[in-house]
C-alpha positions as CSV (number, residue, x, y, z in Angstrom):
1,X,37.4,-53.9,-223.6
2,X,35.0,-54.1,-220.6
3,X,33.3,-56.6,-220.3
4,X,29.6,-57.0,-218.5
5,X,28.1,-59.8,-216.7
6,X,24.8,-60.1,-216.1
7,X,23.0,-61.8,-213.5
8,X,19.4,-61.9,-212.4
9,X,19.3,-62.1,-208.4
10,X,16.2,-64.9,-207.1
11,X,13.5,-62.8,-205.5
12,X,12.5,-63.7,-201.9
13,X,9.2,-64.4,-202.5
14,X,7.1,-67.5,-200.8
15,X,7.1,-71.0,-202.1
16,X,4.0,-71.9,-204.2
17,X,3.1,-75.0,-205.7
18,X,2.8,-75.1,-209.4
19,X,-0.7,-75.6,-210.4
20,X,-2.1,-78.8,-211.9
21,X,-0.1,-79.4,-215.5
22,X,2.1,-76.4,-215.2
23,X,5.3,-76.3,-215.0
24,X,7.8,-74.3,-212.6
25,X,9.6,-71.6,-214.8
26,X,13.6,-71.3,-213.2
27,X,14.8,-67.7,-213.2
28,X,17.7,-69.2,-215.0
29,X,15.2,-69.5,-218.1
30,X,13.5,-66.2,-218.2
31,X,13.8,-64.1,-221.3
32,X,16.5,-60.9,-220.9
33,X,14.8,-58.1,-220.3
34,X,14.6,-55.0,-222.9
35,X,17.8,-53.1,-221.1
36,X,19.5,-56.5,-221.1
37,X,19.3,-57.0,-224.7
38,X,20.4,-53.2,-225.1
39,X,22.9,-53.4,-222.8
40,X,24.5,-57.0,-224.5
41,X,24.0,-54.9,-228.2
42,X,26.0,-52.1,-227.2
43,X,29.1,-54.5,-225.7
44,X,28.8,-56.5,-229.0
45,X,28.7,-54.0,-231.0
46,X,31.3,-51.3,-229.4
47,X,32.0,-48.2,-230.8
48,X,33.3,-44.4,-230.7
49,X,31.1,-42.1,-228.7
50,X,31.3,-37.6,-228.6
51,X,29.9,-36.3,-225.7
52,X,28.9,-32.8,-226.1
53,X,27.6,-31.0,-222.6
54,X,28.6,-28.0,-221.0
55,X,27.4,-28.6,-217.3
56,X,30.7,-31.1,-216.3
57,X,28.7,-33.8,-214.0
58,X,26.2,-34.5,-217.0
59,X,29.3,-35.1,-219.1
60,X,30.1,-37.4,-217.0
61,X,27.8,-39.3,-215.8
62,X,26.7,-39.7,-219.7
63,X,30.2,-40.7,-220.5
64,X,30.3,-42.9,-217.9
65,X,26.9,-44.9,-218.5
66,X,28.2,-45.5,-222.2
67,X,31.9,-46.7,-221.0
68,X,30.0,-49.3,-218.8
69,X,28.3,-50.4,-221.7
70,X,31.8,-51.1,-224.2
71,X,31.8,-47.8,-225.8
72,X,34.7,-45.9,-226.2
73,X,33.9,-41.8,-225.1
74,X,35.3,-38.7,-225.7
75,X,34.0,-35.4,-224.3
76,X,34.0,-31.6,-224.7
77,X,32.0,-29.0,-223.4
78,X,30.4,-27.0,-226.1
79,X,29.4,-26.5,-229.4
80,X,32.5,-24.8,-231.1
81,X,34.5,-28.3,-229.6
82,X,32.2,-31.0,-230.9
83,X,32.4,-29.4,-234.5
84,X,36.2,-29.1,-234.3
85,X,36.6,-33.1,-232.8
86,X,34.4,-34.3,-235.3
87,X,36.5,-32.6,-238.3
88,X,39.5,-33.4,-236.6
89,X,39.2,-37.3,-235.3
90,X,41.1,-39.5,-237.2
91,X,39.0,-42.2,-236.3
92,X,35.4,-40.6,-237.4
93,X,32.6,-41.1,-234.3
94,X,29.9,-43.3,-234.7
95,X,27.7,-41.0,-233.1
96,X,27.1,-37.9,-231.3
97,X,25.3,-37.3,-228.2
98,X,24.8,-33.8,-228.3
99,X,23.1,-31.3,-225.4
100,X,21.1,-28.4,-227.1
101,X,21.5,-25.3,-224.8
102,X,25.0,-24.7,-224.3
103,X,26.0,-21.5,-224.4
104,X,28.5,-20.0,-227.3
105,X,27.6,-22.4,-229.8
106,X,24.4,-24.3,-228.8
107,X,23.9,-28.1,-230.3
108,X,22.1,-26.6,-232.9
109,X,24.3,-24.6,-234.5
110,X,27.0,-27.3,-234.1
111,X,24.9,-29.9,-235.2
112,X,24.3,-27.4,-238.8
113,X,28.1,-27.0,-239.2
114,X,28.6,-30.5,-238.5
115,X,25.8,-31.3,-241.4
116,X,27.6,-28.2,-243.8
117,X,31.2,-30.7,-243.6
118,X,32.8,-32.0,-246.2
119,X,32.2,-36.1,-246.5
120,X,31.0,-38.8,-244.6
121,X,31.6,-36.9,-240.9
122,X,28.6,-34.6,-242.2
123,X,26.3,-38.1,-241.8
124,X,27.5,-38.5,-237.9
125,X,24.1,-39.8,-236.6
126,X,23.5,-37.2,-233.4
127,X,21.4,-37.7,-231.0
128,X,19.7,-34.7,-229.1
129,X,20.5,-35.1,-225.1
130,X,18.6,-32.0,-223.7
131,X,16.4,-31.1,-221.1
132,X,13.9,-29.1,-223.5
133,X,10.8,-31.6,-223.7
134,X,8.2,-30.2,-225.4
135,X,7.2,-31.1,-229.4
136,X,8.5,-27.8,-230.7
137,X,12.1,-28.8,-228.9
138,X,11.9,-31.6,-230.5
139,X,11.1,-30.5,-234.4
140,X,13.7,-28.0,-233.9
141,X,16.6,-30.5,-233.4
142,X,15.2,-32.8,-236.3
143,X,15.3,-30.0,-238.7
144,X,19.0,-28.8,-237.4
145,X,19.9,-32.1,-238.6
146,X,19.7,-34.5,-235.7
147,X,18.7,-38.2,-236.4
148,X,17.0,-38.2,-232.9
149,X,16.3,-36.9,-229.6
150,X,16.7,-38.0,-225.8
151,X,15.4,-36.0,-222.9
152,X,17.1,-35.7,-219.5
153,X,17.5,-36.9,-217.0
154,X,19.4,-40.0,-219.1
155,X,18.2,-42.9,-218.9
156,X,20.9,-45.6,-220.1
157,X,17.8,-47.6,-221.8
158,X,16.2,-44.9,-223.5
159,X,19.9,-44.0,-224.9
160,X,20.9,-47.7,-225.9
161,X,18.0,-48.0,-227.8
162,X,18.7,-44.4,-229.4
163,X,22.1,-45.3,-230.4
164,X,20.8,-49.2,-231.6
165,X,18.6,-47.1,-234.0
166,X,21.1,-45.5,-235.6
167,X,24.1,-47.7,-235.5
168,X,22.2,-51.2,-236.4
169,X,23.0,-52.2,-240.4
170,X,19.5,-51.6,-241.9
171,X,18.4,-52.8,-245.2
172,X,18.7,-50.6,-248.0
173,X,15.3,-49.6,-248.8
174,X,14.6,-51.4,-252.0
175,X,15.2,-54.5,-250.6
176,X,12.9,-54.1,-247.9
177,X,9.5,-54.4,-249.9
178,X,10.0,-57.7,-252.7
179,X,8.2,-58.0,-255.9
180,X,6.3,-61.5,-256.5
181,X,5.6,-60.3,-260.3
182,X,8.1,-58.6,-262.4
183,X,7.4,-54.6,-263.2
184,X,6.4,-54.0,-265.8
């Protein structure tokens, strides 16, 4: 397993005195930021990532962002291969990050035949990874069946906090809203 380091570098910025009853704040101290606390989620946490792209330097650079990270990536290059690695892993993925126009079998159509399996692989949470940015893209992948939606260029944040969404326990929802009076 990789592991990260982070570090925040000083900035070179001129020496000012604290003002009256104030106290200096040390870099040392300062909160993480929001891709830090993705980034230290995603190395706790771990995992098995698909890749689905068919242009070769997205693939990797995608792949390669979420290696960096702790997780563990497989790739293929279209639609008719991400259905056949999900039915065949013998580890099941924890997600898929899948492009949308790819041409053969576009993430759509393997996104429905991943949904029409047999068993928990048909609940892979997938995340669109596309270029398409308009609304209409968008409501076209949720109703394939995609849990959520990316646009490109990646951005390692706005994927971290994709994948968190899906592969964070949640509550089940009756636990989430508690009842001071019993029902009646």
């Amino acid at each position: 397993m990789n592991h990260i380091i982070l570090h925040r570098q000083p900035q070179d910025t001129p020496h000012t005195e604290p003002a009256p009853h104030s106290s200096p704040v040390s870099l040392g101290t300062l909160p993480p930021s929001g891709e830090e606390r993705l980034i230290a989620w995603a190395v706790a946490r771990g995992g098995r990532l698909l890749v689905v792209d068919d242009s070769p330097t997205n693939r990797l650079l995608t792949a390669a962002l979420m290696r960096k990270v702790g997780f563990t990536v497989d790739t293929v290059d279209g639609g008719a291969e991400a259905i056949a690695s999900v039915a065949a892993a013998e580890v099941p993925y924890d997600a898929v990050l899948m492009d949308v126009a790819m041409p053969e079998v576009d993430g759509i159509a393997a996104t429905l035949a991943i949904r029409a399996m047999a068993g928990p692989r048909a609940m892979v949470p997938i995340i669109a990874v596309t270029a398409h940015g308009f609304a209409e893209d968008r409501d076209r992948c949720v109703v394939a069946g995609m849990n959520d939606y990316v646009p490109k260029p990646v951005r390692r944040p706005e994927l971290l906090a994709a994948l968190k969404r899906w592969l964070e326990p949640r509550m089940p929802e009756d636990e989430t809203v508690r009842r001071t009076t019993p029902a009646p």
